[in-house]
N, C-alpha and C positions, 0 to 999 in steps of 0.2 A: 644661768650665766650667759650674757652677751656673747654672739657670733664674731668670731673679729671678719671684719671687712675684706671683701675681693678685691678690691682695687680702690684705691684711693685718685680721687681729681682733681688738678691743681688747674685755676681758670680764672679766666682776668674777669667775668661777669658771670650773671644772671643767664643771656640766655645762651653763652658757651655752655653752662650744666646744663639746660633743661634741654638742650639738643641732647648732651651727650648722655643721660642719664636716660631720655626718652629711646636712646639708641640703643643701650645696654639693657635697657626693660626689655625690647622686643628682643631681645637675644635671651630671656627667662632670667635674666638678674635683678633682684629684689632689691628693697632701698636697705633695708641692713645690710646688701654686701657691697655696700657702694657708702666709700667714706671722704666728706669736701672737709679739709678743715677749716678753708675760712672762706670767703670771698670779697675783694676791696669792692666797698660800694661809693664812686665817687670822689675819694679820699686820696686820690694819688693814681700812680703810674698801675695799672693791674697787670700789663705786660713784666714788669721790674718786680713784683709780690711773685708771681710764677716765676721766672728765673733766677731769684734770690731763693725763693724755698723749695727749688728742684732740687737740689744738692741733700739739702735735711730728709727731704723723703726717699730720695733716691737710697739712701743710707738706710732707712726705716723700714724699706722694702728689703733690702739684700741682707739685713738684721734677722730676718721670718725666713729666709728659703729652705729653711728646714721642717715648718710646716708640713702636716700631709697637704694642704691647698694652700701655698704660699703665694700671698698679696701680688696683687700689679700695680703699675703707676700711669697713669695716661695725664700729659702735661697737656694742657690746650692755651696755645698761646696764635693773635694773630701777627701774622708776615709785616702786616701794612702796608708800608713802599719799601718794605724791606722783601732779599727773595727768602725761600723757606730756607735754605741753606746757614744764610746767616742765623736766624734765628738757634737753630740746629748749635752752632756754631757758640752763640748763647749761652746756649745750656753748656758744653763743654767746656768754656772757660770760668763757668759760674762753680762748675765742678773742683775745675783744679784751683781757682783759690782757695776752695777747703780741705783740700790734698786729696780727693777723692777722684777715683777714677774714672774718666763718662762713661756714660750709657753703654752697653755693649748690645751686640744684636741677637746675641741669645739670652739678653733679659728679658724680663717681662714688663718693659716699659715702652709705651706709646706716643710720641709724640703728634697730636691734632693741629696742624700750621696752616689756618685757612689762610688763602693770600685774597685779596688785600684783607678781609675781615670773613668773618662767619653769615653776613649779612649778605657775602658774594656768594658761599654755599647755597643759601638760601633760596637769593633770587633765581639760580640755577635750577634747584629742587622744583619750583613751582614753577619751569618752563622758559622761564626767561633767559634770550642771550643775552651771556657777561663776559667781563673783561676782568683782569686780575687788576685793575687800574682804576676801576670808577666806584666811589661809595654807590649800596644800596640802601636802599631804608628799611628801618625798624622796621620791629611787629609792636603794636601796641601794645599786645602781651608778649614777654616771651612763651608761653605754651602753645601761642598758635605753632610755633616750627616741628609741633608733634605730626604732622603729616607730613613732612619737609625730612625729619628724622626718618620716619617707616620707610617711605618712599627709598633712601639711602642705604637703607637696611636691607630692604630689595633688591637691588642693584647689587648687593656687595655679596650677599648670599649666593647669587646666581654668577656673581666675578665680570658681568653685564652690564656697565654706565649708558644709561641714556645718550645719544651721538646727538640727539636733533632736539636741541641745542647740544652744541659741543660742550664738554665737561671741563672745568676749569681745571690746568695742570695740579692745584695740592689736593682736589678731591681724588684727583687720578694717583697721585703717590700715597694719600694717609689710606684710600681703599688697599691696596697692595699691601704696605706697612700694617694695615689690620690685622689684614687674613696670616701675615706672621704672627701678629701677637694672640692672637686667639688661638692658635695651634699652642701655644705657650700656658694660655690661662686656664684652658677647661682643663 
C-alpha cells in the first residue's frame, strides 16, 4: 500500500517545484512524501491555477488531521508588482468564496511568495544584488537552482541569511514563516 503524501505543492511552474522539492529533499523528505498534483504548463495564468485550487487543498489537508502524520500544504505563488500581502490576501478571499475558512497559523500550511518572481531568489542565492523590482533571468534548466536551494537550506537551518548582498524582504519573511511550519510538520 501507497505512503500517502507529507505535504502536498501547489505552484505556478517547473522551476518553483524543483527549488522547492530540491528544498524539502535536503530536509530528508523523499519524493513519495511530496505530492504536486498538477502543474499549468504555458496554458494560462499559473498564478490563478494556485489560488483557485488553494481552497480545495486547503480542505484536503484539514480533511487528514487526524492522521498519526497529517499532510502539509505549501502554496508557492509569485508577488510580481504585486506586495506579498496582497497575494496572502488572495488566497483568503479565494477561501471564503468557497465558504471555507483561511489559513490559520497553527496550520500546517506554507505560503512561498517570492517578490517579484522566484527568479529574484535566485539571482540573490548565487550572490547577486537584487531588487524586488527588476526580472532576473532564467536557468536553462530548472535543476540548476539545486545549489541555489541548499545554499537556502543553509541559511535557514542556522536562522543566518547571507547580509552581503542584502536578502530580499519575502526570503526574509517565507525563512521565518518556515521555521513555523516545520515545527508543525515533523
Amino acid at each position: 500500500m501507497r505512503r500517502p503524501a507529507r505535504v502536498t505543492i501547489l505552484c505556478e511552474d517547473l522551476q518553483q517545484l524543483c527549488f522547492v522539492r530540491r528544498f524539502l529533499k535536503r530536509r530528508g523528505w523523499k519524493n513519495h512524501d511530496i505530492n504536486v498534483p498538477f502543474i499549468p504548463s504555458g496554458g494560462g495564468s499559473g498564478e490563478q491555477y494556485v489560488r483557485e485550487r488553494f481552497p480545495d487543498e486547503l480542505k484536503a489537508c484539514r480533511n487528514q488531521t487526524n492522521r498519526p502524520r497529517p499532510p502539509g500544504l505549501i502554496a508557492v505563488i509569485d508577488a510580481d508588482k504585486q506586495e506579498v500581502a496582497d497575494r496572502v490576501r488572495g488566497f483568503d478571499r479565494a477561501c471564503e468564496k468557497q465558504a471555507l475558512t483561511p489559513r490559520q497559523r497553527d496550520e500546517r500550511v506554507l505560503y512561498i511568495i517570492p517578490k517579484r518572481n522566484i527568479e529574484t531568489w535566485l539571482a540573490y542565492l548565487r550572490g547577486e544584488t537584487v531588487n524586488e523590482e527588476t526580472t532576473f533571468r532564467k536557468y536553462e534548466y530548472q535543476s540548476d537552482c539545486h545549489d541555489d536551494a541548499d545554499k537556502l537550506d543553509a541559511m535557514c537551518k542556522t536562522g543566518q541569511l547571507d547580509e552581503t548582498p542584502p536578502p530580499p524582504a519575502s526570503v526574509v519573511q517565507c525563512c521565518k514563516d518556515f521555521q513555523a511550519f516545520w515545527r508543525l510538520i515533523q
